[in-house]
ZADO-1210 file (C-alpha; in nm, 4 decimals, padded with zeros to 6 digits):
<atoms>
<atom x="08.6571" y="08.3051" z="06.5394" code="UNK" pos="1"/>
<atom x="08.6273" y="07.9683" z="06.4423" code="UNK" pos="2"/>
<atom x="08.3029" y="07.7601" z="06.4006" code="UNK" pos="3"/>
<atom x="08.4409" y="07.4736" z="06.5851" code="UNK" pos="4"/>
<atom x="08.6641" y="07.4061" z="06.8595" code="UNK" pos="5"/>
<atom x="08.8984" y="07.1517" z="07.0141" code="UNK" pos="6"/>
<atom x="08.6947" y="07.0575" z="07.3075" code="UNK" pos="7"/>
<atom x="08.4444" y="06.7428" z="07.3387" code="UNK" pos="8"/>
<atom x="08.1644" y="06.8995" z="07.4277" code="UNK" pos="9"/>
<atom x="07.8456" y="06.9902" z="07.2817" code="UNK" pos="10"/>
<atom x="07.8964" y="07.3535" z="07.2163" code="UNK" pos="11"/>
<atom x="08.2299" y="07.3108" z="07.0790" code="UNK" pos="12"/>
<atom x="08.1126" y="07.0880" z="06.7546" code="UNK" pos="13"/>
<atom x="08.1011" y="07.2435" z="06.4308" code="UNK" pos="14"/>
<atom x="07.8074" y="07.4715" z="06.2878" code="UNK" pos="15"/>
<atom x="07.8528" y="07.3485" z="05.9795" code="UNK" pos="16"/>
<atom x="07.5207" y="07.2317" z="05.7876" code="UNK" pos="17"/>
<atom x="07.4504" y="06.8453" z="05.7097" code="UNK" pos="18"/>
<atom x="07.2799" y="06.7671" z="05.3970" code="UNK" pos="19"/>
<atom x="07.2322" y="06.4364" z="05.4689" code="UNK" pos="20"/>
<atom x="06.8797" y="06.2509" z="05.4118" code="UNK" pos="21"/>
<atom x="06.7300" y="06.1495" z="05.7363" code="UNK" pos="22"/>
<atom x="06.9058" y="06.3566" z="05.9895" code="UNK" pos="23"/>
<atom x="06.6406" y="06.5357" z="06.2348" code="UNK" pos="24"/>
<atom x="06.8775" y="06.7952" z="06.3166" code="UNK" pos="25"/>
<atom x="07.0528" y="06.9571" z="05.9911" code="UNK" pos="26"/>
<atom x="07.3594" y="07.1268" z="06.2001" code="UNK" pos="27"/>
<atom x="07.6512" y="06.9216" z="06.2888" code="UNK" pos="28"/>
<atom x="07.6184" y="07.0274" z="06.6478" code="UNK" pos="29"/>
<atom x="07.2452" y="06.9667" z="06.6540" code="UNK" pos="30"/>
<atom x="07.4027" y="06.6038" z="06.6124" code="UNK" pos="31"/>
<atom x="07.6747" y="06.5788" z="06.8658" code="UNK" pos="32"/>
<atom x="07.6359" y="06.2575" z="07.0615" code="UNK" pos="33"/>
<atom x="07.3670" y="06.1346" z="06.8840" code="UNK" pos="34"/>
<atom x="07.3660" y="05.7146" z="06.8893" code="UNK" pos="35"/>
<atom x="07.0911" y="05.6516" z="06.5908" code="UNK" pos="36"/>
<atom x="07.1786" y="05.6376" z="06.2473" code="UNK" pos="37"/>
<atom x="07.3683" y="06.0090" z="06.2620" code="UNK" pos="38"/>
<atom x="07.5799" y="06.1731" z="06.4653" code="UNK" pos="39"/>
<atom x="07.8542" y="06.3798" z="06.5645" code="UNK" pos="40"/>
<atom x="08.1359" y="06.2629" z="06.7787" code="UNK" pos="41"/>
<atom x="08.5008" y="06.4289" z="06.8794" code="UNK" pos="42"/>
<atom x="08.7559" y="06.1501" z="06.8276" code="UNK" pos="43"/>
<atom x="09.0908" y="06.1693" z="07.0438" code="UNK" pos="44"/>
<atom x="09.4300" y="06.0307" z="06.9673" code="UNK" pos="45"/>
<atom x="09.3256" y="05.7204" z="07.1797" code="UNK" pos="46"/>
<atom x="08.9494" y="05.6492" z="07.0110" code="UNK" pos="47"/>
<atom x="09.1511" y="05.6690" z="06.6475" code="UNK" pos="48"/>
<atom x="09.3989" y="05.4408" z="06.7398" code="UNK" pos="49"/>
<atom x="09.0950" y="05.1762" z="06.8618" code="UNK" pos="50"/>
<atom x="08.8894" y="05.2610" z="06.5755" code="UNK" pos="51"/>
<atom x="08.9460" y="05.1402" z="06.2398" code="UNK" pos="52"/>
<atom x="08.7155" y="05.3085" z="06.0674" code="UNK" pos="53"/>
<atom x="08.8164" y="05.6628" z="06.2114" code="UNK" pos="54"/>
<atom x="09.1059" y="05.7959" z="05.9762" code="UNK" pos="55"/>
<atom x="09.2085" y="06.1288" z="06.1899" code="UNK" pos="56"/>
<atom x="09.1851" y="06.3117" z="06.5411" code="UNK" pos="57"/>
<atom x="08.9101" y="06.5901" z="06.5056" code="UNK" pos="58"/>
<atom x="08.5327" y="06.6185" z="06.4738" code="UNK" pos="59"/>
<atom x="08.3817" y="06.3059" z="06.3382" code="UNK" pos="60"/>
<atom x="08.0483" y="06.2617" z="06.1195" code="UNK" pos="61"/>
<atom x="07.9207" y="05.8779" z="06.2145" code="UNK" pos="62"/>
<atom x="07.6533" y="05.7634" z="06.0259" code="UNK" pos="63"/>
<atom x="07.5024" y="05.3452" z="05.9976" code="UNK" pos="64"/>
<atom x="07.4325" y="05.2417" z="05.6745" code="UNK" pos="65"/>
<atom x="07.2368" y="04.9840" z="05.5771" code="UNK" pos="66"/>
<atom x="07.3259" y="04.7075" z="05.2234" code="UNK" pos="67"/>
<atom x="07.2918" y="04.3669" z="05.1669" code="UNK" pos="68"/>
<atom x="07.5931" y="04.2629" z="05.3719" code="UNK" pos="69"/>
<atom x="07.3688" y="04.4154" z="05.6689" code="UNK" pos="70"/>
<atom x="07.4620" y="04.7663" z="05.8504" code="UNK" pos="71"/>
<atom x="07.7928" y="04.9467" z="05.8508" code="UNK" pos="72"/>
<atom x="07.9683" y="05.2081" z="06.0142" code="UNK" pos="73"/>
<atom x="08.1053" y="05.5266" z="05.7836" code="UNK" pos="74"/>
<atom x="08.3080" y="05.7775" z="05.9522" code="UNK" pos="75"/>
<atom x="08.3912" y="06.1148" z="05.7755" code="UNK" pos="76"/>
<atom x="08.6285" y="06.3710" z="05.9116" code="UNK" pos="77"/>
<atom x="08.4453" y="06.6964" z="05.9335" code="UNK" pos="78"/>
<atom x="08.7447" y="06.8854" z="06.1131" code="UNK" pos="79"/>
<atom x="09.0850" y="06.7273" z="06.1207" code="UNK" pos="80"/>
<atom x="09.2710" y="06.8396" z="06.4835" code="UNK" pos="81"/>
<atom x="09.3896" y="06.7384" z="06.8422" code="UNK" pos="82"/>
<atom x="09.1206" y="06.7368" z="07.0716" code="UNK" pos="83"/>
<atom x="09.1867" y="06.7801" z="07.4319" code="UNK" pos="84"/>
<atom x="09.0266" y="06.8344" z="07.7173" code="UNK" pos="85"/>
<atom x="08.7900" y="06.5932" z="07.8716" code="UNK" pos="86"/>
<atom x="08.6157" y="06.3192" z="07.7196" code="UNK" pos="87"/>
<atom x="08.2727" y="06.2625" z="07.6135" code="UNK" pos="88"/>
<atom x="08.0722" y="05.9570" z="07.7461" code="UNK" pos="89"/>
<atom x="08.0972" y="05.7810" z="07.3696" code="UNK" pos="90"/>
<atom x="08.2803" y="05.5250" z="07.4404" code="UNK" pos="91"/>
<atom x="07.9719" y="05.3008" z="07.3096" code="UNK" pos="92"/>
<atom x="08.0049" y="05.4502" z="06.9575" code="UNK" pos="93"/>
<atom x="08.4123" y="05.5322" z="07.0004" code="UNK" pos="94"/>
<atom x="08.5647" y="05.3351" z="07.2463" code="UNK" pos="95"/>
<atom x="08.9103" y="05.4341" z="07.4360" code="UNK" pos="96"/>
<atom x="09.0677" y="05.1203" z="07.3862" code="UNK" pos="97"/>
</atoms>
C-alpha cells in the first residue's frame, strides 16, 4: 500500500520525511496546506498549466525563499501523478487558472 495517494486531501499526502531547516512539522503531510514558508500542496492538470513554476501533476513541496532579488517561490515534485477528485481550497498558493 502506497504512502501517498491521488486525492487532495490531507490524509492522502505523502508520509515521506522533510529534512528541510525550518519546517515545524518534519512529515510531508504534517505540511499539507500550509501557506508560510513550507508546505505541501496536490497540483492538478489545471494548477500546472497556470503555474510556471510547477513542472508536473502530483504532490508538490512549496517552499519561499528568501535572496537579494527578494523572495521566491521553489516548487519540487515529491510524487509525480494525476490527481483527481476534488480540489483543495489553494487556489491562493496554486491557482486554477
Amino acid at each position: 500500500m502506497p504512502s501517498w495517494n491521488n486525492t487532495d486531501v490531507a490524509l492522502s499526502a505523502p508520509l515521506q520525511k522533510l529534512n528541510i531547516r525550518g519546517a515545524t512539522v518534519r512529515t510531508a503531510r504534517g505540511q499539507f496546506g500550509n501557506t508560510t514558508s513550507i508546505g505541501v500542496f496536490a497540483a492538478n492538470a489545471a494548477e500546472v498549466a497556470a503555474n510556471r513554476n510547477v513542472a508536473h501533476q502530483g504532490w508538490q513541496l512549496r517552499q519561499t525563499l528568501s535572496g537579494p532579488d527578494g523572495p521566491r517561490e521553489r516548487f519540487e515534485t515529491l510524487v509525480a501523478m494525476r490527481i483527481v477528485g476534488a480540489d483543495a481550497l489553494d487556489d491562493a498558493i496554486l491557482p486554477d487558472a
